[in-house]
C-alpha positions in Angstrom: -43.0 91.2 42.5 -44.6 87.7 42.1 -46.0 88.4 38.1 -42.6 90.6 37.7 -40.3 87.5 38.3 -41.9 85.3 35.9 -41.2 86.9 32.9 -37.5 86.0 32.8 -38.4 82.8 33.9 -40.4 82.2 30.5 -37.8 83.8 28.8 -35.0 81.8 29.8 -37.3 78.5 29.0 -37.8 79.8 25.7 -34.3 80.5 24.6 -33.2 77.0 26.3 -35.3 75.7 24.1 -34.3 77.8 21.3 -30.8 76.6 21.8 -32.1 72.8 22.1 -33.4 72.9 18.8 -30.6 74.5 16.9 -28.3 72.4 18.7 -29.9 69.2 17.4 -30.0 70.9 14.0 -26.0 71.1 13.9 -25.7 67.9 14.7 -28.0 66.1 12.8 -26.1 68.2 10.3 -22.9 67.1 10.6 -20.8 63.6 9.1 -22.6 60.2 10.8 -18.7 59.3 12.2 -18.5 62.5 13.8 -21.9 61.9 15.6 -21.8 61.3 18.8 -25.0 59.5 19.3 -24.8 58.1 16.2 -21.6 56.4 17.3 -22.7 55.0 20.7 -25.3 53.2 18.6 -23.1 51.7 16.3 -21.7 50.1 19.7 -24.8 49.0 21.0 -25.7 47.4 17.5 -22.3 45.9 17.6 -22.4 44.6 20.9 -25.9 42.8 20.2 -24.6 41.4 17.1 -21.5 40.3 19.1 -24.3 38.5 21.6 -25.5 36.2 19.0 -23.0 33.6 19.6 -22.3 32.4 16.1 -22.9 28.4 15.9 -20.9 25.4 17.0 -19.8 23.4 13.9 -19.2 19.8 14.2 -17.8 17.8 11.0 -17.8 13.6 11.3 -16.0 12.1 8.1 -15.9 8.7 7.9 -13.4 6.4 5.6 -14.8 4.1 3.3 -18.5 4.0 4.6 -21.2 2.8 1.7 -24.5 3.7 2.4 -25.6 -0.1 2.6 -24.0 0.7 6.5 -27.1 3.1 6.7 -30.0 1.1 5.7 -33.1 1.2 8.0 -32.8 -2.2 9.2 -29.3 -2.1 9.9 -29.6 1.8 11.8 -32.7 0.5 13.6 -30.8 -2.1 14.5 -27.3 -1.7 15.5 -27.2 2.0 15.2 -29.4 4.3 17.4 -27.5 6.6 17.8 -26.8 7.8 13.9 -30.6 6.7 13.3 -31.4 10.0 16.1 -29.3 11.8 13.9 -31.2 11.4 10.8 -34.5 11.4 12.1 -33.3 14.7 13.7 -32.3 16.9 11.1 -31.7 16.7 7.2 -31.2 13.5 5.4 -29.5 13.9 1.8 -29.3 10.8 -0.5 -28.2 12.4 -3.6 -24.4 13.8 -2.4 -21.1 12.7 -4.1 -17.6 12.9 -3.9 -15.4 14.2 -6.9 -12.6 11.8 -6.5 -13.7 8.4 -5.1 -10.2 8.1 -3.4 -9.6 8.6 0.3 -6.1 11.0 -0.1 -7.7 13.1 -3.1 -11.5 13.4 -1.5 -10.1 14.6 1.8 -7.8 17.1 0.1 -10.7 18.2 -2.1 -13.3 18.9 0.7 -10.1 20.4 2.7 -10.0 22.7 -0.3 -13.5 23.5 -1.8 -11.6 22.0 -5.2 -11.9 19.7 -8.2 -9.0 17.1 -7.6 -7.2 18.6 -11.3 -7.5 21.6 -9.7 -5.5 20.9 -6.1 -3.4 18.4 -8.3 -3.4 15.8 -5.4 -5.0 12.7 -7.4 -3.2 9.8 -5.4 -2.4 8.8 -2.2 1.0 8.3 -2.3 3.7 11.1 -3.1 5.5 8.7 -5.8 5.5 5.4 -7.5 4.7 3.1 -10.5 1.1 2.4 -9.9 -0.7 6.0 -10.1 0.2 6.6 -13.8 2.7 9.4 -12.8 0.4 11.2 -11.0 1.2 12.5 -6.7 -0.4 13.3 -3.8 -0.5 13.2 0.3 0.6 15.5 2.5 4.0 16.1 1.0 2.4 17.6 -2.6 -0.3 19.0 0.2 2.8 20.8 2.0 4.2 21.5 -1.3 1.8 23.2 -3.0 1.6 25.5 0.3 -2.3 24.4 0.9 -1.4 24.2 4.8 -1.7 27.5 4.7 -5.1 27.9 3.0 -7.6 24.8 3.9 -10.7 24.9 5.8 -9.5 24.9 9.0 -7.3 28.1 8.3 -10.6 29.8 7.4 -12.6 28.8 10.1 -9.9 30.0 12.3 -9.5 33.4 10.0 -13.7 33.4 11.4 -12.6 33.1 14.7 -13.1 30.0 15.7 -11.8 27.5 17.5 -10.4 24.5 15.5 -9.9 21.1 16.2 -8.6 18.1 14.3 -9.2 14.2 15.3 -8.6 10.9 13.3 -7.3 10.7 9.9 -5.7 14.0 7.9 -4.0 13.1 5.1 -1.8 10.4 3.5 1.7 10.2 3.8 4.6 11.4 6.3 4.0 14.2 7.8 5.2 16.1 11.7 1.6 15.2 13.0 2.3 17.7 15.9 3.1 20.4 13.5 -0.4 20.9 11.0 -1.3 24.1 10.4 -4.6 25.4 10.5 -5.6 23.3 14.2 -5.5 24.7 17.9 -6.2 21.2 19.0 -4.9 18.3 17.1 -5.0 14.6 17.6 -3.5 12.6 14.4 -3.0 8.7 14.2 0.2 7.6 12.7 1.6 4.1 12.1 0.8 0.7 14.1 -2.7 -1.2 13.4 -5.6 0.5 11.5 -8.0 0.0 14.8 -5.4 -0.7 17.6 -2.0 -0.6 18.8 -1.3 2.6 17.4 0.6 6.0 17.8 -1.1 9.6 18.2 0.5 12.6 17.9 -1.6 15.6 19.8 -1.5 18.8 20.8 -4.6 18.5 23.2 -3.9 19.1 26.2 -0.7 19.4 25.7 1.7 18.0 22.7 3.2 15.0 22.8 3.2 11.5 21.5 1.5 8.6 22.6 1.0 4.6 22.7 -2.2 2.9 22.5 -1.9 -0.8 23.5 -5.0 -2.5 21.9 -7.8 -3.6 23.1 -7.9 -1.1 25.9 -7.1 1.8 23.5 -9.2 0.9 20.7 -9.0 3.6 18.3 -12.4 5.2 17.6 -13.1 5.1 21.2 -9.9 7.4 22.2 -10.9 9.6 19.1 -14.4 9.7 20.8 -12.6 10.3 24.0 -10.7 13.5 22.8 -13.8 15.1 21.2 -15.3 15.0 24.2 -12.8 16.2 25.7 -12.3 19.0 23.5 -15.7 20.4 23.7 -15.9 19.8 26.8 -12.8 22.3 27.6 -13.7 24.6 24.7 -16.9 24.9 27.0 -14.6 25.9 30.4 -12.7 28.6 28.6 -15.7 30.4 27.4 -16.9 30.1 30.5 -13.9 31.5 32.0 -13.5 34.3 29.8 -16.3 35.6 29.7 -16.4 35.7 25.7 -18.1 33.2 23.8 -15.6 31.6 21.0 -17.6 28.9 19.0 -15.4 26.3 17.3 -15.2 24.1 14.6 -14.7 20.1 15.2 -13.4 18.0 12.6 -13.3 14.0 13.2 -12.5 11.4 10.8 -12.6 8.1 12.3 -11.1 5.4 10.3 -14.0 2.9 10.6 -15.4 1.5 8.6 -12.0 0.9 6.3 -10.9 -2.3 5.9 -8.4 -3.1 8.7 -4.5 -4.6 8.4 -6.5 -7.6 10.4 -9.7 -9.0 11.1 -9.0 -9.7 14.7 -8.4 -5.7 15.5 -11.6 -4.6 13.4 -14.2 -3.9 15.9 -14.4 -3.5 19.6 -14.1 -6.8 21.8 -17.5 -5.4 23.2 -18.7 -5.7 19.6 -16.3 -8.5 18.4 -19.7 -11.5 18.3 -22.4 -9.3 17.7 -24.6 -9.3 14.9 -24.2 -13.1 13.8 -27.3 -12.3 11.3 -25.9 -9.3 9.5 -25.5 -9.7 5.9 -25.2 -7.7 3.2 -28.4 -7.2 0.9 -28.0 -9.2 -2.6 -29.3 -6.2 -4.7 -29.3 -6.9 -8.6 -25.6 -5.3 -9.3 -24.3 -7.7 -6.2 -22.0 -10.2 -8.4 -23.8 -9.2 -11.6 -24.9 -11.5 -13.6 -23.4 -10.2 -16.7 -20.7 -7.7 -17.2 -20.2 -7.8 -21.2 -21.3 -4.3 -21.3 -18.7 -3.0 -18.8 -15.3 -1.9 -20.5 -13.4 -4.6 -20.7 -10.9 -3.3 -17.6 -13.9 -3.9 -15.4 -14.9 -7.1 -16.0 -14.3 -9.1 -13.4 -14.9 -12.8 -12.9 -18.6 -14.5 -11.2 -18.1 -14.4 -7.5 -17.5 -17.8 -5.7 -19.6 -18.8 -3.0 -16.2 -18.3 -1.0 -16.1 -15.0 -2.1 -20.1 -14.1 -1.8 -19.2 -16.2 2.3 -16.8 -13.9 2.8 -18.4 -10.5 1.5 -21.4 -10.9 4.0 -18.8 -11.8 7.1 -16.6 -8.4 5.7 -19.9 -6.6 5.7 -20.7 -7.5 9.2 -17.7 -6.2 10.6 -18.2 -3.0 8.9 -21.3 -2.4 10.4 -19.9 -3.4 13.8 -16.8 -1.2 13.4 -19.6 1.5 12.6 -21.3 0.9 15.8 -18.1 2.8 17.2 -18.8 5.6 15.3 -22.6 5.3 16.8 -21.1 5.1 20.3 -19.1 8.1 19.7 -22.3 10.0 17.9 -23.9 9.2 21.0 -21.4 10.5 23.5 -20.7 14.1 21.1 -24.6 14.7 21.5 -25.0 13.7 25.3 -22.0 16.4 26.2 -23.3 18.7 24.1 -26.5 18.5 25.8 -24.9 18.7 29.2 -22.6 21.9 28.5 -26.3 23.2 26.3 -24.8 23.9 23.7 -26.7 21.8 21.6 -29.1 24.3 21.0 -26.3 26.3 18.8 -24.4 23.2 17.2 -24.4 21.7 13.3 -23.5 18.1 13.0 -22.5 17.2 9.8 -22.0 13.5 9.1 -20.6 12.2 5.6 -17.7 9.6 4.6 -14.8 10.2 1.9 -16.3 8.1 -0.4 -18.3 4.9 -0.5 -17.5 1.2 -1.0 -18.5 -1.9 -3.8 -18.9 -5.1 -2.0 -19.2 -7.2 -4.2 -21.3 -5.4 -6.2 -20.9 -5.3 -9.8 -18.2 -8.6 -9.4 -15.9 -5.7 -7.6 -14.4 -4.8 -4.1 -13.9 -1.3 -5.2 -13.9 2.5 -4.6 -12.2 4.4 -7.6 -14.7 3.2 -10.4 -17.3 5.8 -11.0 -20.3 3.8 -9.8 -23.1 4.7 -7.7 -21.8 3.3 -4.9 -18.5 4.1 -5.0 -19.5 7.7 -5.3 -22.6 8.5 -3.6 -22.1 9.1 1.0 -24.3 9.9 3.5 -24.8 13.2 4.5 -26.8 14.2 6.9 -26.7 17.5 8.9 -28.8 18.7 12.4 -28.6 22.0 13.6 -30.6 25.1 14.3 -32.9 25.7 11.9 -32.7 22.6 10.0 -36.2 21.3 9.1 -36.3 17.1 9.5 -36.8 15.3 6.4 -35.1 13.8 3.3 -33.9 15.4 0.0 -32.7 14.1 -2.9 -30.8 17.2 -4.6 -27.8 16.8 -6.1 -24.9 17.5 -4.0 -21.2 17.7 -4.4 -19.2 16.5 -1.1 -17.1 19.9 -1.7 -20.4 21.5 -1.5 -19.6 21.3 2.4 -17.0 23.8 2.3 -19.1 27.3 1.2 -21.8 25.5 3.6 -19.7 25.5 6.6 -17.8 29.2 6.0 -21.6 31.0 5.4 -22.5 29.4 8.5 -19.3 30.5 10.3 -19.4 34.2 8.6 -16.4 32.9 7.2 -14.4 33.2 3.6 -12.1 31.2 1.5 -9.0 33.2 0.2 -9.0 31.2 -3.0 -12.0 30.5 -5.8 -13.8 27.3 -5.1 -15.5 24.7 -7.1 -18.5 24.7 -5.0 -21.4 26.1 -3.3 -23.8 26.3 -0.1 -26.5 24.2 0.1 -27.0 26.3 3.3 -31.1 27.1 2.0 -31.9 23.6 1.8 -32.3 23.9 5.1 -35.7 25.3 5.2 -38.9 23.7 4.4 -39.5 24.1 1.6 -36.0 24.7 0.1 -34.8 27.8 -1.6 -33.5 26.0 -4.5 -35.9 26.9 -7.6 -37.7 23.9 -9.1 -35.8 21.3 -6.4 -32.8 21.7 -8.5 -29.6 22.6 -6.6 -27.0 21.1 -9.3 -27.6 20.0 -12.9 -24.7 18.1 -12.9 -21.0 17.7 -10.8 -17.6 16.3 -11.8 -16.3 12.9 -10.5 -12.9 11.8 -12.0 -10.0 9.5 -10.9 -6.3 8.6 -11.6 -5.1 5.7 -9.6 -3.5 3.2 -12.3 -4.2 -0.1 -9.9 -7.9 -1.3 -9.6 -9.4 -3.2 -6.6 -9.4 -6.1 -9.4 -5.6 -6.9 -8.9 -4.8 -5.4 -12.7 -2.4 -3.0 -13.7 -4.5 -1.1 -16.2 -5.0 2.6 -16.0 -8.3 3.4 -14.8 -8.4 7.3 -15.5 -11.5 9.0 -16.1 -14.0 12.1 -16.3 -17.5 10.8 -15.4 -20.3 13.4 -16.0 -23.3 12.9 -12.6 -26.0 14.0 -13.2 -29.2 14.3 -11.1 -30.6 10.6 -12.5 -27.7 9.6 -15.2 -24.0 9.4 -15.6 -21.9 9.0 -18.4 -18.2 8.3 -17.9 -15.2 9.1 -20.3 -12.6 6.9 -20.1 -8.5 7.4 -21.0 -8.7 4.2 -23.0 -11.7 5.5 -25.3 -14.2 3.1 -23.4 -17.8 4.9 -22.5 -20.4 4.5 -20.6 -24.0 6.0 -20.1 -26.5 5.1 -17.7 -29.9 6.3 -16.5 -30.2 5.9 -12.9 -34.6 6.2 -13.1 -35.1 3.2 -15.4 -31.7 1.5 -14.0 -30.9 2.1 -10.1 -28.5 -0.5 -10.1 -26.1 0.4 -13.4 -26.6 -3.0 -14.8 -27.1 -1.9 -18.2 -24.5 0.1 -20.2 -26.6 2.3 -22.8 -23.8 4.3 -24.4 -24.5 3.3 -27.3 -28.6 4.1 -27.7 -27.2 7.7 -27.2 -27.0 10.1 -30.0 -23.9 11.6 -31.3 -25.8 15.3 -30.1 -26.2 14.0 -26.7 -22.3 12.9 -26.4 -21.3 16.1 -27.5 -23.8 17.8 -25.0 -22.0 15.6 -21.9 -18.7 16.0 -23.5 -19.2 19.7 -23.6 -20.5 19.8 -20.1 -17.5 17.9 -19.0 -15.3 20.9 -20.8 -17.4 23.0 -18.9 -16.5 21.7 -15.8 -12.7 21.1 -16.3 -12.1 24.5 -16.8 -9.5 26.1 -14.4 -7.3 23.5 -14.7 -3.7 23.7 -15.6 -4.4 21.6 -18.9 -3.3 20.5 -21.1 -1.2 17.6 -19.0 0.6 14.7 -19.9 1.9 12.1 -17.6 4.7 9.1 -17.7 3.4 5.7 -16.1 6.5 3.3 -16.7 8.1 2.0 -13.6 11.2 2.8 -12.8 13.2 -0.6 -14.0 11.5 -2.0 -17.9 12.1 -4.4 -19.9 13.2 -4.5 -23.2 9.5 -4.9 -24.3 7.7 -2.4 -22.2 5.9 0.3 -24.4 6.7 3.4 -23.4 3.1 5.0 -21.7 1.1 7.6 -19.9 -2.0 9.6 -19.6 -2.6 13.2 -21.5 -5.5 15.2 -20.1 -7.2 18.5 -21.8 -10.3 20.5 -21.3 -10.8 20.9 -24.9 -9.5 17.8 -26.1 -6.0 15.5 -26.8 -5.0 15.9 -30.3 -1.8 14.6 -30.1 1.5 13.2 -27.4 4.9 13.4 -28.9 7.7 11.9 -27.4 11.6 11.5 -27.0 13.4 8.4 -26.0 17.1 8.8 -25.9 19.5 6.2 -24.9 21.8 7.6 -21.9 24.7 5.4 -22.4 25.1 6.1 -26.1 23.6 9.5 -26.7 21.5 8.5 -29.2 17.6 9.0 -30.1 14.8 6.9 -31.4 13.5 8.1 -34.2 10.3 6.6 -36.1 11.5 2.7 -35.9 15.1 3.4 -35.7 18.0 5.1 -33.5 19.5 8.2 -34.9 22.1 10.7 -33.6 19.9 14.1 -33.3 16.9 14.5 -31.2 13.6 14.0 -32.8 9.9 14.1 -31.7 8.0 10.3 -32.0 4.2 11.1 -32.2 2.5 8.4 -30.0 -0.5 5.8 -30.2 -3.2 8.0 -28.5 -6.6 5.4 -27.5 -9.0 8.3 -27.4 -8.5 10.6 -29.6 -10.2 14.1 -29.2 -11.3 12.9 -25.6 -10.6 15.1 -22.6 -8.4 11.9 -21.2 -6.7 9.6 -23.2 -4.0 6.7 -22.7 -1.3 6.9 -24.6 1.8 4.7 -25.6 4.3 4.2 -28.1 7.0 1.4 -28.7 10.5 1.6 -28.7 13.2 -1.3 -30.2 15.4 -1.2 -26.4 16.4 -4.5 -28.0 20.1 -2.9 -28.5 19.9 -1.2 -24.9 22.4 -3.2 -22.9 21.4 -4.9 -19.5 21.3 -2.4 -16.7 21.5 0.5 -19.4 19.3 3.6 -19.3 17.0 5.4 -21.2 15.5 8.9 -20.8 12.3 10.3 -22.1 10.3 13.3 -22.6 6.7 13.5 -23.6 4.5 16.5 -24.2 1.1 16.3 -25.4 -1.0 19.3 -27.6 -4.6 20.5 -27.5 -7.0 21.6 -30.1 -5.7 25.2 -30.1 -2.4 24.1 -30.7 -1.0 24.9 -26.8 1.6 21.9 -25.8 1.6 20.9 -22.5 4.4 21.0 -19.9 7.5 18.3 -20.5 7.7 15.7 -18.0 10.9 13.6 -18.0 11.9 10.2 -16.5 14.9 7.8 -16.5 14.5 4.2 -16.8 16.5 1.2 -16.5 16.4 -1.5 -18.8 16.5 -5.0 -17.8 17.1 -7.6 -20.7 17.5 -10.3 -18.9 14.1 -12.6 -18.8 13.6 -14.7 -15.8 13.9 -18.9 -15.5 11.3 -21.3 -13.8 10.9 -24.8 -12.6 7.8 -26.0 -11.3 9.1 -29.0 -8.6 5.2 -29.9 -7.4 3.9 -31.7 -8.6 5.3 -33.6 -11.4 4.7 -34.9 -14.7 2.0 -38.0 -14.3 1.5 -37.7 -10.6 -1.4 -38.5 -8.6 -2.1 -35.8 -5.8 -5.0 -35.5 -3.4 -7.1 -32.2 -3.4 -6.4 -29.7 -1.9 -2.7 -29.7 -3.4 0.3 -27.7 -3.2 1.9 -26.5 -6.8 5.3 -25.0 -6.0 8.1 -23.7 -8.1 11.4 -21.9 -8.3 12.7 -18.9 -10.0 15.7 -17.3 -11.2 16.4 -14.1 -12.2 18.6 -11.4 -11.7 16.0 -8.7 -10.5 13.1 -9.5 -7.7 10.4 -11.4 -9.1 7.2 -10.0 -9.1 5.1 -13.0 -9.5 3.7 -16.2 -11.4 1.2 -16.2 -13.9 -0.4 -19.5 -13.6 -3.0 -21.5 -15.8 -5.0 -24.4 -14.7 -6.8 -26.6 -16.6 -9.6 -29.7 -16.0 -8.6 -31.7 -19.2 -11.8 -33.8 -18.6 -14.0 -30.5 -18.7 -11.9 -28.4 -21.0 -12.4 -25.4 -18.5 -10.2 -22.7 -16.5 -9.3 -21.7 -12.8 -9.2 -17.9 -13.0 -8.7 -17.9 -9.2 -12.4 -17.6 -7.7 -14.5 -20.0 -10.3 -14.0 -22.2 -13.1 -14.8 -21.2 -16.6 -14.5 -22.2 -20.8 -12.8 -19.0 -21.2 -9.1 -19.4 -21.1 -8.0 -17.4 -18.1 -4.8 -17.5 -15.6 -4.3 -16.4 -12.2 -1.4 -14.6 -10.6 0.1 -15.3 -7.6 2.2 -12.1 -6.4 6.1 -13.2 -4.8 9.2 -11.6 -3.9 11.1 -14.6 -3.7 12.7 -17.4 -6.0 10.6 -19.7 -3.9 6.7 -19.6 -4.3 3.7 -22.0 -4.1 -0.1 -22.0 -3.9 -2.9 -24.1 -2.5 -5.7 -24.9 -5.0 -8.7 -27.3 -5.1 -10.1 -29.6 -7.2 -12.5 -32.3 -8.1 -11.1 -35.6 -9.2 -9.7 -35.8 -12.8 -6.8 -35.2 -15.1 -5.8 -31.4 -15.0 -2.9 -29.0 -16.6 -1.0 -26.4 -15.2 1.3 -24.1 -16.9 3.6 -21.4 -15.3 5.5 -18.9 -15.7 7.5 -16.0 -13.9 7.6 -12.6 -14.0 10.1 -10.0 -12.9 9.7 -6.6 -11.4 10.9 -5.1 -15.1 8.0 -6.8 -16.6 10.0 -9.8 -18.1 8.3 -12.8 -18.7 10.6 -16.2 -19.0 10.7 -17.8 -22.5 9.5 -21.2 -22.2 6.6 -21.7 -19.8 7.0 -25.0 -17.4 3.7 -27.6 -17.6 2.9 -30.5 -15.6 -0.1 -32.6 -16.7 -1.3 -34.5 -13.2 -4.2 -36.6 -12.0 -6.3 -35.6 -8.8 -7.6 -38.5 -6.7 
């Protein structure tokens, strides 16, 4: 019965298995989504990936900061904290901005765009002195970029955002920004102190800092950590990991409303011994080769005094930023998420102190353009790198890193594999060249002039295209310091090769452009003017002046009755940016009478550019001036007061003064004295105005004379020939 009982045993083992095997068959046969195996391990593979926590992003943007601030003696120094930083991770000293203007750069690394591309290429959203041009937040709301900016992305990624410090220029509902789930934005009061914050962390609301308690980078430094710091509770809460995405931008080091509120009282008498290094471009010893625009007159010793003591506060405002460097990494270490963390650390753009004669950031030099960059984080090998980098670069950098994506084509790209030792990038070449232009009319010398450009950076040279038809080439190996304009050694096959790579680079814009740059209220003497912009090139501007109050039009040197096109003076012809400005008799134009013109400017393929149109007022009336101090044949002691009156009926915007040693036969042009005839302008409002000057003992000149707000200059200049004891 035993050996009887076994055979169905067998049997049934057999055709279980039978069954097995034909039952994997059919479903190894059938669709992967309709496999149930299959399915549970796309879970599982989903769940790990899920239990990589993706990494914390932190993004430190600083205003104004030069990388004189990061020397070696001065991190070693006065800041540890940053010096940790770069020894820790990557160290680039090749990265630009595009735009070397706070408004426009932050816009553009908001963006991952070419400022002609966002169209934000001032800070302010109207006005005489950015050649026509707007920007801040209202053309940033305009143009509908809250709702696609970097921090909209990295919130599309799933992180957590949060804002602190400075967004964007101009008025805005700081509670109300788009794109941050915490937000802590400083409006109005001092630049360091005393100031209002608008935040939605913890809660929203507005708040009053009373200096020197609240100083502001420490309460900026204060909310980050605080952020993190709760960012760190909810995950912990929850139970699911949410990295996020930290973007501060302190003010420091930008040059404060007042000395007194520029740095910590903690830090106010520190670093007695700081000052600024004297490289070769500091006060250059000649400027002859710079365009004309740009040359500025030889520091004083004043001047070089105070450049060192502005320097010094810099670097002490900085030491803020260190402290709050500092504090970001010791929390991160406590909460351990360091571990999983990329600090970035850059500025908006960087700073001339002096150098090349200049307290500037819009002109396309090296250090105007060039910020520090330098970026920890897992997987980052330590060292430096001198690829060149864009500042938008940042943007692809931060979304690859996130898993992210932008919604809209960028000018840019992730320097992500220069992260590993040694770099992806073939031959140590990341870029051959980037795009650096600006559009703000008013240079840090006190002119008026337009100072639009394209500049061409290369890896080791740069060659700028100005509106006004000035160039200039320079080759950063054989001179560091851009003392030597070489424009003119070049070929005409090499400027068409950087001409052509500027094209290149301008393309995607909404060219060709043309801009009016008048102010609002002109005298009968003010050329009608603007800026025309192409990616091909300006061939021609055409405008129409008519006269509002009599319908009429100028046409060609004379007023007619029908509506004709005036072609206008352009200075660079051909060029991708070009000034341009035409005359018009406004001789006949009543006082307080209007004019209204149109310009339009064509490219080489014979496409006209958008109309713009503006109204002006014409003021005929030039103002008066009397110079009371000091009179004819005195005998004053230095230093003396000069003071005047003036009369007009529109504000005055100033007096244009000359003074001359008649023993010497040589100028005051308001920081030395020199044989070139110069003047000096002293800026008023009022009829009433004066100015302190010094002198040696002699016999000395001084001629005057006023100037209104419509550009009117009075007739018959007031002199007073003196004697200094």
């Amino acid at each position: 019965m035993l050996e009887s009982a076994k055979i169905p045993r067998i049997c049934w083992a057999v055709c279980w298995l039978v069954f097995l095997s034909q039952l994997c068959e059919a479903q190894s046969s059938l669709p992967l989504d309709l496999s149930k195996s299959s399915r549970r391990k796309q879970q599982v593979d989903a769940e790990a990936d899920r239990s990589v926590p993706r990494p914390n992003i932190i993004l430190i943007n600083l205003d104004d900061a030069d990388v004189d601030l990061f020397a070696d003696d001065i991190l070693a120094g006065y800041l540890p904290n940053i010096r940790q930083l770069a020894s820790d991770g990557l160290r680039f000293t090749n990265c630009h901005v595009v735009t070397p203007l706070c408004g426009p750069s932050r816009t553009c690394l908001l963006r991952g765009q070419h400022a002609h591309r966002t169209g934000i290429k001032t800070n302010v959203a109207s006005g005489p002195m950015n050649n026509g041009y707007t920007g801040a937040y209202q053309k940033f709301k305009q143009l509908g970029y809250e709702q696609e900016h970097l921090g909209v992305w990295m919130q599309r990624a799933g992180y957590r955002t949060m804002m602190i410090g400075k967004y964007l220029h101009g008025r805005m509902n700081p509670i109300d920004v788009p794109g941050w789930d915490d937000l802590h934005i400083c409006f109005g009061g001092n630049y360091y102190a005393t100031s209002r914050y608008a935040t939605r962390f913890p809660k929203a609301e507005r708040r009053h800092a009373t200096a020197p308690t609240d100083y502001r980078t420490v309460v900026e430094t204060d909310e980050a950590v605080g952020m993190i710091e709760e960012q760190h509770r909810r995950n912990g809460e929850s139970g699911i990991v949410q990295p996020f995405f930290l973007y501060i931008a302190p003010l420091a080091p930008h040059k404060p409303a007042g000395k007194t509120q520029m740095v910590q009282r903690a830090y106010r008498e520190l670093g007695k011994e700081i000052r600024l290094q004297e490289t070769p471009d500091f006060n250059e010893a000649d400027v002859s080769d710079k365009p004309p625009h740009l040359r500025a007159p030889t520091l004083s010793a004043e001047s070089v005094k105070s450049m060192h003591e502005e320097f010094r506060l810099r670097v002490l405002a900085t030491k803020s930023v260190d402290d709050m460097v500092g504090r970001i990494r010791q929390v991160l270490e406590k909460t351990q998420l360091a571990q999983n963390t990329f600090i970035f650390f850059t500025s908006d753009h960087g700073y001339q102190l002096g150098h090349n004669r200049m307290i500037a950031k819009k002109v396309p030099y090296h250090r105007n353009t060039v910020v520090p960059m330098f970026v920890v984080g897992p997987g980052v090998v330590p060292g430096v790198a001198d690829h060149l980098l864009a500042h938008i670069d940042l943007v692809p950098t931060l979304l690859e890193l996130a898993g992210g994506s932008s919604s809209i084509e960028l000018d840019c790209k992730s320097w992500s594999s220069l992260f590993s030792n040694p770099p992806e990038s073939p031959d140590g070449l990341f870029r051959s060249n980037l795009l650096i232009q600006n559009w703000e009319a008013k240079s840090q010398l006190g002119s008026l002039i337009p100072a639009s450009y394209a500049s061409l950076r290369m890896p080791h040279e740069i060659f700028t295209q100005w509106s006004n038809g000035e160039r200039e080439y320079y080759d950063l190996t054989l001179d560091p310091y851009q003392l030597n304009n070489r424009f003119s050694d070049l070929s005409k096959e090499q400027v068409m090769e950087f001409e052509n790579r500027l094209r290149a680079l301008k393309r995607g814009s909404e060219l060709p452009l043309v801009t009016l740059d008048c102010p609002e209220l002109i005298s009968k003497n003010t050329p009608i003017s603007g800026v025309a912009e192409d990616d091909d090139s300006i061939v021609k501007v055409e405008v129409s002046v008519q006269d509002k109050t009599q319908g009429r039009y100028w046409a060609n040197g004379k007023w007619s009755t029908s509506q004709v096109w005036t072609e206008a003076e352009v200075a660079n012809p051909h060029g991708l940016i070009s000034d341009w400005q035409t005359q018009v008799d406004l001789t006949e134009i009543e006082n307080n009478g209007s004019i209204e013109v149109v310009a339009r400017s064509q490219n080489a393929e014979g496409g006209f550019s958008k109309s713009v149109m503006a109204q002006y007022s014409v003021d005929a009336i030039e103002p008066t001036m009397e110079v009371r101090v000091p009179e004819t044949g005195a005998e004053v002691e230095s230093p003396f007061i000069v003071f005047g009156v003036c009369d007009d009926n529109a504000e005055m915007r100033g007096v244009e003064l000359e003074l001359k040693d008649l023993n010497l036969n040589q100028y005051w042009n308001g920081a030395n004295w020199t044989k070139d005839k110069s003047t000096f302008f002293k800026r008023v409002r009022q009829e009433r105005w004066h100015v302190e000057l010094n002198a040696q003992a002699g016999s000395y000149r001084v001629t005057a004379k006023s100037l209104d707000r419509a550009g009117n200059y009075d007739a018959t200049p007031e002199v007073r020939e003196f004697k200094v004891k």
